[in-house]
C-alpha positions in Angstrom: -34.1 -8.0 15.0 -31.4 -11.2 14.5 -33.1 -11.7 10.8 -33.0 -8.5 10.0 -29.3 -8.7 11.3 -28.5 -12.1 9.4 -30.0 -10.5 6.2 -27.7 -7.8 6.1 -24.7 -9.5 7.3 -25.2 -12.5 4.8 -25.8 -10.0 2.2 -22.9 -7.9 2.7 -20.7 -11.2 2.6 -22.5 -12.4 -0.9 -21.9 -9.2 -1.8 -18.1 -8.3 -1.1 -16.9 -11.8 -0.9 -14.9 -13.0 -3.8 -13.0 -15.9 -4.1 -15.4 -18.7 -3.7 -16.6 -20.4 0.0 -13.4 -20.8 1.8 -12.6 -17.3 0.9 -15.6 -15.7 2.7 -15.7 -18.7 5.5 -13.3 -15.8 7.8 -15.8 -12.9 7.0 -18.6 -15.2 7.8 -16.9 -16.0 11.2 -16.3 -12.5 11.7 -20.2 -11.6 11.8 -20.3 -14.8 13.7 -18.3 -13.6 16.3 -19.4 -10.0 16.4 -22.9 -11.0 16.8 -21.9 -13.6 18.8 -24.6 -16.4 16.9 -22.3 -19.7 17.9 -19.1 -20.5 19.9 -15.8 -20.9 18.5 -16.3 -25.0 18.7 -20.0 -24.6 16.9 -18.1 -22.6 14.5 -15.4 -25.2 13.6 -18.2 -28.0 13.4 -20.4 -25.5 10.8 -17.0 -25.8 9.4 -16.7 -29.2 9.0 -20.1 -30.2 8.1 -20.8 -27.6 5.5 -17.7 -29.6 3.6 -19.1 -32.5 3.6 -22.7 -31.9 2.7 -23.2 -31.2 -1.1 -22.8 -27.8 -2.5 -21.1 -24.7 -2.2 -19.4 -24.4 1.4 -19.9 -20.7 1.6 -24.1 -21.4 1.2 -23.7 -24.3 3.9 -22.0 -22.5 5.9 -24.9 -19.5 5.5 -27.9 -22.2 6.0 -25.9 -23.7 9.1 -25.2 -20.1 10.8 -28.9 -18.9 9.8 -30.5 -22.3 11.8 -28.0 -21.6 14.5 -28.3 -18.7 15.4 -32.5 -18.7 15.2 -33.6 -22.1 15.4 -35.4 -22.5 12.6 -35.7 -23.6 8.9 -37.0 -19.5 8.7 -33.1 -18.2 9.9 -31.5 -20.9 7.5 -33.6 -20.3 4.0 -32.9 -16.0 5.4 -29.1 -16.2 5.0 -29.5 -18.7 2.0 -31.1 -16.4 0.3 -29.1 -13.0 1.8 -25.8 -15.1 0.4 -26.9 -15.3 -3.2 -29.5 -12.4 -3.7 -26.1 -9.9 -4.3 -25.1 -13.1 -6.9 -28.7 -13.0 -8.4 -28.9 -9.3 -8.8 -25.8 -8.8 -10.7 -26.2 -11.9 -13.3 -29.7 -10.8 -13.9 -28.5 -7.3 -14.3 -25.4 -8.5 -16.6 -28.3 -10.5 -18.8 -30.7 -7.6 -19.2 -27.5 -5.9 -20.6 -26.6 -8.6 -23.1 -30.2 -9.7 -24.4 -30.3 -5.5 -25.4 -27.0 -5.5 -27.1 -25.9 -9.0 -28.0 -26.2 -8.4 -31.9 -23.9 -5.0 -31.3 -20.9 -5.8 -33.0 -18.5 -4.7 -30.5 -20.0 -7.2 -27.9 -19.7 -9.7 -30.4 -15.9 -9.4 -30.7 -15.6 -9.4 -27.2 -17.7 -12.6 -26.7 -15.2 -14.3 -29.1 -12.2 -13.0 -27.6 -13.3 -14.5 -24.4 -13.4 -17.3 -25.5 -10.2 -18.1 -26.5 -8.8 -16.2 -22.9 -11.4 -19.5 -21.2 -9.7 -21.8 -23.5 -6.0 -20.3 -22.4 -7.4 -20.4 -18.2 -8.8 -23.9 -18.4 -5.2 -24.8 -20.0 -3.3 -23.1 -17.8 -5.1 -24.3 -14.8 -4.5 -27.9 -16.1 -0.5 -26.7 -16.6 -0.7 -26.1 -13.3 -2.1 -29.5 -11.6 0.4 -31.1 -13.8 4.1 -31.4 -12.1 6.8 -33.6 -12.5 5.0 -36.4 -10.8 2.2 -36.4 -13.0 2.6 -39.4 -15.7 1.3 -38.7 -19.0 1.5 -41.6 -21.4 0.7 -42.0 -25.0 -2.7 -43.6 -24.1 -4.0 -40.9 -22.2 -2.5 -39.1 -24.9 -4.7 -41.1 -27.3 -7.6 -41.2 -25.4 -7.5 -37.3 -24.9 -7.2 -36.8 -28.5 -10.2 -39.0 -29.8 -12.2 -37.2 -27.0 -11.3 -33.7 -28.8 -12.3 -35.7 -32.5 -15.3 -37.0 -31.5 -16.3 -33.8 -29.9 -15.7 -32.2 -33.1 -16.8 -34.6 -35.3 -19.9 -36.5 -33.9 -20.5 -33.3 -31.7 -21.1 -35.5 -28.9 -22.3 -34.4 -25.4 -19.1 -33.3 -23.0 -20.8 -35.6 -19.9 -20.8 -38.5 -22.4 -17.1 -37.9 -23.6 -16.2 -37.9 -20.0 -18.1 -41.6 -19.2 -16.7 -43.0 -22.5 -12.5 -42.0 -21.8 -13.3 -43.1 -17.9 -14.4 -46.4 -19.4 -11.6 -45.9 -21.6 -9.0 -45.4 -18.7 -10.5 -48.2 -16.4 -9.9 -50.9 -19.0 -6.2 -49.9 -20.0 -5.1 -49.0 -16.6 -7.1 -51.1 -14.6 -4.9 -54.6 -14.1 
């Protein structure tokens, strides 16, 4: 009866929780209190470990509640997979649309426009991180705008970009 009760639970939260892991950690601890799987301290520790392990919190914190609450690697690869199944279904879904009507011209026009509102939310987001304190100086000017020519140019990998203005950065700002 607890899987069946971690499946749906953990599915619901995949389901209905937007706003990435630490938005859905308090519906997480909601089922984990109703249910009454771990304390309030096992709870906080979940907490803590599932940031400091690698990948998403909200799937750590599923895999750590799903061991908890069964004792086993059965409970934990459950609520994994209850978390991201709702994920799964709808991406899968969205694909089977797309691959049918990708050549309609209408979807077409709307693929380009979206990529010009990513371009405006990646900017905006970097407006954003940037405040007064932030110091922007001609050479990361400089190193930013050979990154954007070689990219068009050489059409060099992103990843590689990225190594090459670190290595960039580390030998002008490094004393």
């Amino acid at each position: 009866m607890i899987y069946l009760q971690l499946f749906i639970s953990f599915f619901k939260i995949g389901l209905f929780g937007f706003g990435g892991g630490y938005a859905i950690l308090s519906l997480i601890q909601h089922d984990v209190e109703y249910y009454g799987w771990m304390t309030q301290q096992e709870f906080v520790d979940m907490v803590a470990i599932s940031q400091v392990t690698p990948g998403p919190i909200g799937i750590n914190a599923a895999t750590y509640v799903g061991y908890t609450a069964t004792g086993s690697v059965l409970g934990s690869a459950l609520t994994t997979f209850a978390i991201i199944l709702p994920s799964l279904i709808i991406m899968m879904s969205l694909c089977r649309v797309y691959f049918r009507y990708q050549n309609n011209i209408y979807v077409k026009s709307i693929l380009q426009g979206l990529r010009y509102v990513v371009v405006g939310l990646i900017a905006a987001a970097a407006l954003l991180l940037t405040n007064r304190s932030t110091f922007i100086d001609n050479w990361s000017i400089a190193i930013f705008g050979l990154a954007v020519l070689l990219s068009l140019t050489l059409k060099l990998h992103p990843i590689l970009l990225i190594c090459l203005s670190g290595v960039a950065g580390y030998f002008l700002y490094m004393p």
